[in-house]
C-alpha positions as CSV (number, residue, x, y, z in Angstrom):
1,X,-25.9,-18.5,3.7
2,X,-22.4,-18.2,2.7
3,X,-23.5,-18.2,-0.9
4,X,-26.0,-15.7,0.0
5,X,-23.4,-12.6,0.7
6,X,-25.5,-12.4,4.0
7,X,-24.2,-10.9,6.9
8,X,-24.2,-12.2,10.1
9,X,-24.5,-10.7,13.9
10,X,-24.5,-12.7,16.5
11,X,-26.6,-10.5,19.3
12,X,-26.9,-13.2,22.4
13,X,-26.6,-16.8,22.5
14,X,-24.8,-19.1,20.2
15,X,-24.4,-22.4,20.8
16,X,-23.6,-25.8,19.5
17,X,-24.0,-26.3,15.9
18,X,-25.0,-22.4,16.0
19,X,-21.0,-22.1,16.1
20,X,-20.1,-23.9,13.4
21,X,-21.8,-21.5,11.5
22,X,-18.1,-19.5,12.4
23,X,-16.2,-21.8,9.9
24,X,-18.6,-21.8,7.0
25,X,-19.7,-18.0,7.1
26,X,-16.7,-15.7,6.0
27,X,-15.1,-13.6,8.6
28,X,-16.0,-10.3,6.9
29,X,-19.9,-11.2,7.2
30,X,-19.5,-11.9,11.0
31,X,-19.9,-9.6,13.4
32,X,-20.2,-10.1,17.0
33,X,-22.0,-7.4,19.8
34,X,-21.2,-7.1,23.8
35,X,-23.9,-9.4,24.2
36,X,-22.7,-12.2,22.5
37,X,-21.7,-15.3,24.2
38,X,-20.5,-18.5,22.3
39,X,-21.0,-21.4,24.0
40,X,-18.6,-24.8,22.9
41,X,-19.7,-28.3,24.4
42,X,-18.6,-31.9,23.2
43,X,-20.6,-33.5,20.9
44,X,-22.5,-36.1,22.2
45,X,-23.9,-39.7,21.2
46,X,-26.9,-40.9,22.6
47,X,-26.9,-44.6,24.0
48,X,-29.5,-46.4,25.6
49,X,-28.0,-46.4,29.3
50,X,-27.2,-42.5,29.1
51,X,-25.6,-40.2,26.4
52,X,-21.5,-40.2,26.0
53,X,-19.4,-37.8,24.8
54,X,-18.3,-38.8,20.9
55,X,-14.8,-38.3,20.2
56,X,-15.2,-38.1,17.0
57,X,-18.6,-36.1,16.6
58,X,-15.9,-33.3,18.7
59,X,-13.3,-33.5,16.1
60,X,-15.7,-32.8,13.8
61,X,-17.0,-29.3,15.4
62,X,-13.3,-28.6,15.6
63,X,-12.6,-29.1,12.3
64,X,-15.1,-26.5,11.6
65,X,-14.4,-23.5,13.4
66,X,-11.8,-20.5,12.4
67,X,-8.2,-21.0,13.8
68,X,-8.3,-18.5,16.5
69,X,-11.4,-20.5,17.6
70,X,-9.5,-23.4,17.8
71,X,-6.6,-22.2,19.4
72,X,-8.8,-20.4,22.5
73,X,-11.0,-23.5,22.7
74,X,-7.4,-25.6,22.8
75,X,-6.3,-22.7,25.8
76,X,-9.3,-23.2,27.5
77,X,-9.2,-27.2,28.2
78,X,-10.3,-28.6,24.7
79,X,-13.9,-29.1,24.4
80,X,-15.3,-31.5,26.9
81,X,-18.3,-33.0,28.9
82,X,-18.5,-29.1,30.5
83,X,-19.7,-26.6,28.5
84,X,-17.2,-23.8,28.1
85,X,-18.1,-19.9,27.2
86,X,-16.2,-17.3,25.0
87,X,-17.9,-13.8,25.8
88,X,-17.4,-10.1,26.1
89,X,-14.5,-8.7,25.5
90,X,-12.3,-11.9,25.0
91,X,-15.1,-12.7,21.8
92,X,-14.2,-9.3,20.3
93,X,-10.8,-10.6,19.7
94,X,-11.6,-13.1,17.8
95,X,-14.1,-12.2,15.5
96,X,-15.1,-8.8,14.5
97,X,-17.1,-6.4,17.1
98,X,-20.7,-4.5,16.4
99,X,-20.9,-1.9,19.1
């Protein structure tokens, strides 16, 4: 897609590997509306007791997200075992807004 010249709006739900899609799409093609929500877990391994958080599976989905994505997600605890959501207005400030 980033090839493409596509633009992008994200209109609801984004979540997990959706949001990497924010570091490989430029920022110009993104748009986000007041319904958008973002949602940032930890990446996860799966084990055969029960799945575990993968340190570095979550460096990775760092690595690939904007700066001012980073640096909220780093305000807001760092992603962990809890799910944690970027939405309306805060999103706006980050990426570009679609009214």
């Amino acid at each position: 897609m980033q090839m493409s010249g596509q633009h992008v709006i994200i209109d609801g739900a984004c979540a997990s590997t959706c949001t990497i899609l924010l570091g490989a799409i430029p920022r110009n093609r993104i748009c986000v509306t007041p319904r958008a929500v973002l949602a940032f877990p930890s990446a996860w391994d799966l084990t055969l007791l029960s799945p575990e958080t993968s340190r570095p599976g979550t460096l990775y989905l760092l690595a690939h997200h904007p700066d001012g994505v980073r640096r909220w997600i780093s305000r807001h605890g760092g992603l962990r075992t809890e799910t944690i959501y970027l939405r309306w207005p805060e999103i706006a400030t980050l990426l570009p807004a679609r009214r």
